[in-house]
Structure formats: C-alpha cells, structure tokens
N, C-alpha and C positions, 0 to 999 in steps of 0.2 A: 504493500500500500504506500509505504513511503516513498519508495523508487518511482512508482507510478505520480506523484503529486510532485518530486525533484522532477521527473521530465516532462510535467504538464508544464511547470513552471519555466524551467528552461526554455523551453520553446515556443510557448506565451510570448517569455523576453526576445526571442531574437526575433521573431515574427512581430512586435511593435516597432523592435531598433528599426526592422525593415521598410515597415510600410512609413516610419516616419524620414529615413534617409533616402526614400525614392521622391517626399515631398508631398505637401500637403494637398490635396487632390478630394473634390467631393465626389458621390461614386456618378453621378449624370454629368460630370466632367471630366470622367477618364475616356480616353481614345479605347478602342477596341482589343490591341495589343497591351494595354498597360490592363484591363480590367480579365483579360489571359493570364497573364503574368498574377494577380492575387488572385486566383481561380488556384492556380498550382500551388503558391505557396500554402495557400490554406490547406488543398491535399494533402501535401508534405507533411505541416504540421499535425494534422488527424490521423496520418499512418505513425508517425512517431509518437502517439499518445495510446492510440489502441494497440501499436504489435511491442509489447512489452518486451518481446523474443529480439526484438533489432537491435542493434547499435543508435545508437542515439545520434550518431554521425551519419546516418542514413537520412536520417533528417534534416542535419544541419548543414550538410553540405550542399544538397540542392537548394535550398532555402538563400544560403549567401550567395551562391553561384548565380539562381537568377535575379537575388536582389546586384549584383553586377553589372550582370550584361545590360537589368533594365539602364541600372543609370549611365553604364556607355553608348546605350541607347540615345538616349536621355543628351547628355552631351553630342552626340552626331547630328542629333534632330535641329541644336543650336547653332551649328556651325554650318550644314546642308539641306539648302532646301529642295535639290532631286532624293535626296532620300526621305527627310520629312512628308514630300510628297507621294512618295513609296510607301512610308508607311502608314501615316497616316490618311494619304488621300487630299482630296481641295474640298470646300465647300460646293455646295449645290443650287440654285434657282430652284424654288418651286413652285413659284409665285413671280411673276416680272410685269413692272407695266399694267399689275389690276389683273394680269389672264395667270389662270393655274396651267401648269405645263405639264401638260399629262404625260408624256415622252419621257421626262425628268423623272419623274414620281414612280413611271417602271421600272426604271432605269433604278433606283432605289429602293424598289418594291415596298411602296408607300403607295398605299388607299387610303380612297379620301376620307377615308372615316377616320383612318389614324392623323390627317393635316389636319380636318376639322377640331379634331381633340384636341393637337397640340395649339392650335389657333385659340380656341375655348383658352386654354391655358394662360395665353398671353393677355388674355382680357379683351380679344374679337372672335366675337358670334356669327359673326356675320365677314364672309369671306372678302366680298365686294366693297370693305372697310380697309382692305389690305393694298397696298402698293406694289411692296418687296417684302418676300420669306424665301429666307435662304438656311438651307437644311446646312449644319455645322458638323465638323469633322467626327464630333463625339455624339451625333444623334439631336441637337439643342434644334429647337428653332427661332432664329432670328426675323423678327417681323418689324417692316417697318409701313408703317398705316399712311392711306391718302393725308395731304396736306389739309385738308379738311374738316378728316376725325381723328388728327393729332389732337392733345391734351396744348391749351393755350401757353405759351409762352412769354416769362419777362420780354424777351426782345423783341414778339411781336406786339408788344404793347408801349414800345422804345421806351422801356425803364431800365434804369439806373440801378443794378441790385450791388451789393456789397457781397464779398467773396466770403464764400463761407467757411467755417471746422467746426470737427467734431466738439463735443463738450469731452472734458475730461475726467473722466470716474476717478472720484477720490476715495470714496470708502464703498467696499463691495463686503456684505454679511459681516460687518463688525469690522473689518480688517482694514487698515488704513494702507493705501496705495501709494509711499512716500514718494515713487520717483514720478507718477502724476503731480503729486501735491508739489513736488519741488521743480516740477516746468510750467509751474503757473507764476510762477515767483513767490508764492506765500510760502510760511513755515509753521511747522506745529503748534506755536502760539495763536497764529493768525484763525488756525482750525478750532483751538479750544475757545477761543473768543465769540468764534462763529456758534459752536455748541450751546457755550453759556445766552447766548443770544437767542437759541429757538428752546431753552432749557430742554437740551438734553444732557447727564450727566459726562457720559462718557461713550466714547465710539463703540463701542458692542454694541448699544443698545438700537443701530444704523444700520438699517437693511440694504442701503443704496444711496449714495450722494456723489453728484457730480455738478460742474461747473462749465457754461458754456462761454465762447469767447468775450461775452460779454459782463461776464462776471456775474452772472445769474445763476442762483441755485438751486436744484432741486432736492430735494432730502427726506427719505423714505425712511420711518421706524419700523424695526422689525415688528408683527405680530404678537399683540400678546395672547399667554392663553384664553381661550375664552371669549376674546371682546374684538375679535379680528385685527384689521390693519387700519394703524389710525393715517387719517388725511396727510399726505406729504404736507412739505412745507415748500413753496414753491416762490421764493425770492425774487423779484421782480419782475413776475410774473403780472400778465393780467389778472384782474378782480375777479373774472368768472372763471370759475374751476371746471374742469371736465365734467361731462359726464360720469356718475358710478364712482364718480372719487370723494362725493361727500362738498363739506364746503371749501377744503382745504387751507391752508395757512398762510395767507399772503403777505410779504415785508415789503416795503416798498425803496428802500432804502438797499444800497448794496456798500458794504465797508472793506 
C-alpha cells in the first residue's frame, strides 16, 4: 500500500512539473498535437499507478521524453512558420463578406449546426448579424459582426476616454498582498489607517480588497457565521449600490 501511494505521488509530481513547463494552456486553446501529447502522458501516468509489477521508470521516462520533444516543438513553432504551419495548420473562413462558405465548412467537416452553436456562443443568433468567422487553428471561432450590430463605440461617438488598469488586489481571504500594496506606493501604515477608517480590526477579518487606478476602494468582509456577507464598503464609489449587495458603504473621501 505504501509503494502504491510513493508512486501515485511521484508521478502526480512529474506529470504537474510537466504540464506546467510545457506552459500555461487552457484545454479549448490547445492545438491538436499539444492536447495528443497530454492524452499520453496521462496514459503513462495511469499505467505506472495500476501495474504495480513495472519499474516506475517505465513511467517516467516516456513522461519527460514527451514532455521534451513537446517543448522543442514548442521552440520550432517560434522560430518556423512552414513548420508551425505543418503543424498546426492556418486559420479558416467560414463566414466572408455576410455568405457562409459551405466548401470551407466541408473542407473542415463543420455543419451548420455545429457554426450555428459556436455563433450562439459568441452572442449571435442570428447568422446574417455576422461579417467574418474565421474557424482558429485550435477549433475557437472568431467572429466579427456587420458594422451595424457591433456593440457602440467610445470613438464612434468621438470621445475622449482615458487609458485604463487593472485595480490592484491588496488583501485576498485575510492575507495581505505586500508586493501589490507596495506598487501602489502606500505602506502598511497607510493600510491600517484605511482599516481603522471602515473599523475593521484587522486584515483577517477581509475577504477581498482592492484599489483601482484611481484610488478607489472596494472592501469585502468575510462572512460571518450565520448572518451572511455584510455590504462591501465601496470608496468613492457612487451613492447607489448594486443590485443584491444591500445598501453598501459609501466614503466619499479617498486618503
């Protein structure tokens, strides 16, 4: 039993080393060869958990060998685009111009029940809302919709927006996030000040707290038992709270 739970383990670990040094990849954005490639490893690792009878290097050596090859893969793909296009292929039309290209869609063995779906997907119902859909190396579809049933635009309303970022999470479940907090420019006094200020005693008791480039805050207490999740407190924020958030906590002031 314990040999068995050592080679579970082992091989748990090399098979995350692996899939994290071939690179962070969601699975409807793997190419077809790369979503091959952890088809096997996983084999690999299932036969070296079930045949108790094998070497445990029966395992692990096909496991690093195609975590390898992918990544010189991987590197060739960056440096050559006849072989990127070898392996992976080009994009497709399947959509041009407003007409669906049914020649393309064979050629892909795509019916139109599966474009229609994947169109649904994108947030059109309706085909004749579409432009350009161009089927992507990994299966995705990229649509881009008549100039009519786009979604309106700052610049075609000739406004002036100011360039956006992210806000900065500074306290996530209690735990204070020092190297956000110290690319804002403030420092841990600056944070206990802010606390004393919405009287909370102490960062545990912060389910979520972040800072947007305007120095706006939002600050989520965790749950208590019994009485749910009380209103953020939502720092220069507007007067009116969301929906389902209660009235929340407004400051008007930012320090």
């Amino acid at each position: 039993m314990l040999l068995l739970v050592i080679r579970t383990a082992v091989l748990y670990l090399v098979t995350m080393i692996s899939m994290r040094v071939m690179g962070k990849r969601q699975i409807g954005q793997l190419q077809p060869f790369e979503l091959v490639v952890i088809l096997i490893i996983s084999e690999m690792a299932t036969i070296g958990v079930q045949s108790n009878g094998l070497p445990l290097s029966n395992s692990l050596l096909p496991i690093i060998t195609i975590t390898v090859l992918q990544i010189s893969i991987a590197l060739v793909n960056l440096k050559s685009k006849r072989f990127r296009l070898l392996v992976c292929g080009r994009p497709t039309f399947v959509i041009r111009g407003g007409e669906i290209l049914e020649e393309e869609m064979r050629k892909l063995r795509l019916n139109t029940n599966d474009l229609l779906e994947q169109l649904r997907a994108k947030g059109y119902f309706d085909p004749a809302e579409v432009e350009y859909a161009l089927m992507e190396t990994n299966g995705q579809l990229s649509v881009m919709p008549r100039a009519d049933k786009r979604p309106v635009q700052p610049a075609d309303l000739s406004l002036n927006v100011q360039h956006e970022q992210p806000a900065v999470t500074i306290i996530v479940d209690g735990e204070i996030e020092w190297q956000h907090l110290q690319s804002t420019g403030y420092d841990e006094a600056w944070l206990q000040k802010k606390l004393e200020k919405y009287s909370i005693k102490r960062p545990e008791d912060i389910f979520f707290m972040s800072m947007d480039v305007d120095g706006h805050i939002f600050c989520q207490l965790k749950s208590r038992q019994g009485a749910g999740s009380p209103p953020p407190v939502r720092e220069g924020a507007a007067k009116t709270a969301p929906a389902g958030s209660g009235k929340g906590l407004e400051c008007a002031d930012s320090d």
